[in-house]
Kinemage of the C-alpha trace (Angstrom):
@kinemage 1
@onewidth
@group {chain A} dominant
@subgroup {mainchain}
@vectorlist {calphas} color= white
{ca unk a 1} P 0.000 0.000 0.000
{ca unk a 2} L 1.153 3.368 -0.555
{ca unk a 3} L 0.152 7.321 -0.088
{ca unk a 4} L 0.951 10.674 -1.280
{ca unk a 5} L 1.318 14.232 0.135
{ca unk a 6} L -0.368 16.790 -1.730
{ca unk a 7} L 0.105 20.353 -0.146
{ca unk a 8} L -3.587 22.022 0.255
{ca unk a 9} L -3.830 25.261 0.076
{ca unk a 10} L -6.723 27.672 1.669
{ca unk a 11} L -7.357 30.980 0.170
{ca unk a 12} L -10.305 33.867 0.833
{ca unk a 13} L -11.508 34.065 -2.795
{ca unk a 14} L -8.123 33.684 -4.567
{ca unk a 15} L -8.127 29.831 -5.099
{ca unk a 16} L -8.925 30.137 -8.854
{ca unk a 17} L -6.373 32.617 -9.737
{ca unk a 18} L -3.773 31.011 -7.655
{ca unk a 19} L -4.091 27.692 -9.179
{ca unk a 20} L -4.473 29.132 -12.930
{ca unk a 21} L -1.060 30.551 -11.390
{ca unk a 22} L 0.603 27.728 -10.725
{ca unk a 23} L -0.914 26.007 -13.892
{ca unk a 24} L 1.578 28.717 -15.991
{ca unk a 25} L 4.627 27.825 -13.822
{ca unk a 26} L 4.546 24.568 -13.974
{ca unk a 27} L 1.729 23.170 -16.720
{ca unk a 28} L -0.160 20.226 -16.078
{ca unk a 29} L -3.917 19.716 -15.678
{ca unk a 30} L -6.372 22.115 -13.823
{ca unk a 31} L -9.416 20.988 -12.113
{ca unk a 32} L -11.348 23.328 -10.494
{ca unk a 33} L -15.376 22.965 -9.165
{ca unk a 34} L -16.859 26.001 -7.468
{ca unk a 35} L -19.460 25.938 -4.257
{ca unk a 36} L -22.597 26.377 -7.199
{ca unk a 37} L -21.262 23.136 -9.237
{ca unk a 38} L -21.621 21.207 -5.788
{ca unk a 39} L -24.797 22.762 -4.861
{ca unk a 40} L -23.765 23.843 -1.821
{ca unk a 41} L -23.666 28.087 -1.962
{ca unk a 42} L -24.402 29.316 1.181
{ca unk a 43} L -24.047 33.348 0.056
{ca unk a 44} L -24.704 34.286 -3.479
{ca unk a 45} L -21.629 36.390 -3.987
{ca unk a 46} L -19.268 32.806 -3.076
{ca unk a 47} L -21.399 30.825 -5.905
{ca unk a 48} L -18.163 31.160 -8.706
{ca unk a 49} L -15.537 30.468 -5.492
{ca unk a 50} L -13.182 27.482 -5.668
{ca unk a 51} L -14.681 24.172 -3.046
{ca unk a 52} L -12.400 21.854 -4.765
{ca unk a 53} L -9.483 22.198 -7.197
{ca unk a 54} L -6.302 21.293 -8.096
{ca unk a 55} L -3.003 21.226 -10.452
{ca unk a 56} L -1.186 18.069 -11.580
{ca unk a 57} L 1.623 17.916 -14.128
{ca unk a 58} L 3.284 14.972 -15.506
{ca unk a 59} L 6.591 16.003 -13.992
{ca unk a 60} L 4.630 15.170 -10.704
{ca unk a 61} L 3.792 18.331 -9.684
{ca unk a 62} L 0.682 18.715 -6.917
{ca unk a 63} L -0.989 21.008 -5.518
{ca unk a 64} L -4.608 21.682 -4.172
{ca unk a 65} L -7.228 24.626 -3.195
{ca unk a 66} L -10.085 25.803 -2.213
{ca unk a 67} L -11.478 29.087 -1.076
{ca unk a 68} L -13.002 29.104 2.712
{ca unk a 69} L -16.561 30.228 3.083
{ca unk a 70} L -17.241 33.517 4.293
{ca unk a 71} L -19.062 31.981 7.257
{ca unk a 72} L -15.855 29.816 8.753
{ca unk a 73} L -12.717 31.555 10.822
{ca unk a 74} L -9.516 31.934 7.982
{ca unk a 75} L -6.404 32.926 9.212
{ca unk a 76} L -3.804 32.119 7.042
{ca unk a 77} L -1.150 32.335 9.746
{ca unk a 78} L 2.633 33.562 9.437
{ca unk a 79} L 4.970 31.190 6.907
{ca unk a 80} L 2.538 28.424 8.354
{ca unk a 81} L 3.383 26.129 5.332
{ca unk a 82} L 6.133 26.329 2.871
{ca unk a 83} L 5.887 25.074 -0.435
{ca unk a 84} L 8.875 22.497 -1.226
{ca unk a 85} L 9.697 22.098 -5.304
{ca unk a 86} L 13.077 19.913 -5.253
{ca unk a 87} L 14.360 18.685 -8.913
{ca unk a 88} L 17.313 17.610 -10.418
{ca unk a 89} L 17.383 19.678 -13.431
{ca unk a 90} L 18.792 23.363 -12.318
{ca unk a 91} L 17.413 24.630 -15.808
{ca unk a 92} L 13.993 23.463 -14.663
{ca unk a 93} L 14.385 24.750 -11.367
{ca unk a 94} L 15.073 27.899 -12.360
{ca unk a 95} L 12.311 28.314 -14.842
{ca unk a 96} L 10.081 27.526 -12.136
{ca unk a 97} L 11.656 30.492 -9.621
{ca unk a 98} L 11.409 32.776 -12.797
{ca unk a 99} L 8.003 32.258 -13.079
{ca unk a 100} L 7.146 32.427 -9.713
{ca unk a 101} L 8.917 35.853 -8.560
{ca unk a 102} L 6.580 37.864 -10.862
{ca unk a 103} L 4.682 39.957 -8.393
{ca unk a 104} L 6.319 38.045 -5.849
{ca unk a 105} L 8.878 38.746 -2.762
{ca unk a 106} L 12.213 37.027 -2.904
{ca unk a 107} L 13.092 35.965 0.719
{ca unk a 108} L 16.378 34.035 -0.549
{ca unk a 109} L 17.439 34.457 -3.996
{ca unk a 110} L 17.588 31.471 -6.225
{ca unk a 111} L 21.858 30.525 -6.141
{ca unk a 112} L 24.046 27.825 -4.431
{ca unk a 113} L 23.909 27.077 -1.038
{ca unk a 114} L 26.086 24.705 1.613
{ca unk a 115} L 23.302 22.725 1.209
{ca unk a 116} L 22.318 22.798 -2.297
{ca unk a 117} L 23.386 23.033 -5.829
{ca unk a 118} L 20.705 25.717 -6.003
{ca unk a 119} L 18.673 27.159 -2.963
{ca unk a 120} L 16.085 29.644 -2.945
{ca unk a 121} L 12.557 31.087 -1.147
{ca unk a 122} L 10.295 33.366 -2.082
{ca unk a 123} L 6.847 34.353 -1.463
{ca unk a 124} L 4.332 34.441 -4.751
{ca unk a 125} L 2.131 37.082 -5.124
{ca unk a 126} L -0.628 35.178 -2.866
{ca unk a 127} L 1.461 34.989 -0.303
{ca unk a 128} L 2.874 31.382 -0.623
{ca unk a 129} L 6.477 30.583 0.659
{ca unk a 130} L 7.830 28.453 -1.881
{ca unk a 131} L 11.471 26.736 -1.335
{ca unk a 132} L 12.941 25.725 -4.246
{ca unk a 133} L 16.433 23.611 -4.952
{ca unk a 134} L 18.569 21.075 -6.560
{ca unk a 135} L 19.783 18.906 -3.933
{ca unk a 136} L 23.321 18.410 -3.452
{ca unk a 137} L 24.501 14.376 -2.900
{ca unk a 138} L 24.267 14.352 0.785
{ca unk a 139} L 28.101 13.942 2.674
{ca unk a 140} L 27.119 14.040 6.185
């Protein structure tokens, strides 16, 4: 038997635009159903707002989202979750990290590390910590 870890994501009425976000960075398939597509709008103005959805790419990339209802507690917290994208490929890497500064704060710019071939955080324009590297062979 085996499981997976796919990071979840809650958002006040940015899920859809965050995940067509992260669609452009890293491709793959979007799924998205709002509260009205699972009959279950409790305020008119949430009907178009994101209850389920995701991105999946072929490279293996996951992520899910969904927008809290107006009528439940959301506090998104400070760095609360961090976003991990690890590869192999530093050309891939950084295509990633150049897609994802746009409107974005860099907390650790994308460059070698003691750690890593290439280490580097920054926070998208929703407000998502993302850590991205190439792993160097560990030596310890």
């Amino acid at each position: 038997m085996s499981v997976t870890t796919t990071v979840h994501l809650n958002f006040r009425g940015q899920a859809r635009a965050a995940l067509e976000f992260y669609q452009s960075v890293f491709g793959g398939r979007l799924a998205v159903a709002t509260y009205a597509d699972a009959h279950r709008v409790q305020r008119p103005e949430e009907a178009d707002q994101v209850i389920w959805g995701e991105v999946q790419s072929e490279a293996g990339f996951h992520v899910m989202a969904f927008d809290v209802p107006g009528d439940r507690a959301h506090d998104p917290g400070v760095e609360a979750v961090f976003v991990s994208v690890r590869g192999q490929d530093e050309d891939e890497i950084r295509g990633y990290w150049d897609k994802l500064v746009v409107g974005g704060t860099v907390r650790e710019p994308l460059e070698p590390s003691g750690w890593a071939k290439l280490y580097g955080m920054v926070a998208d324009q929703f407000g998502v910590i993302w850590v991205l590297d190439v792993m160097a062979p560990f030596e310890g």
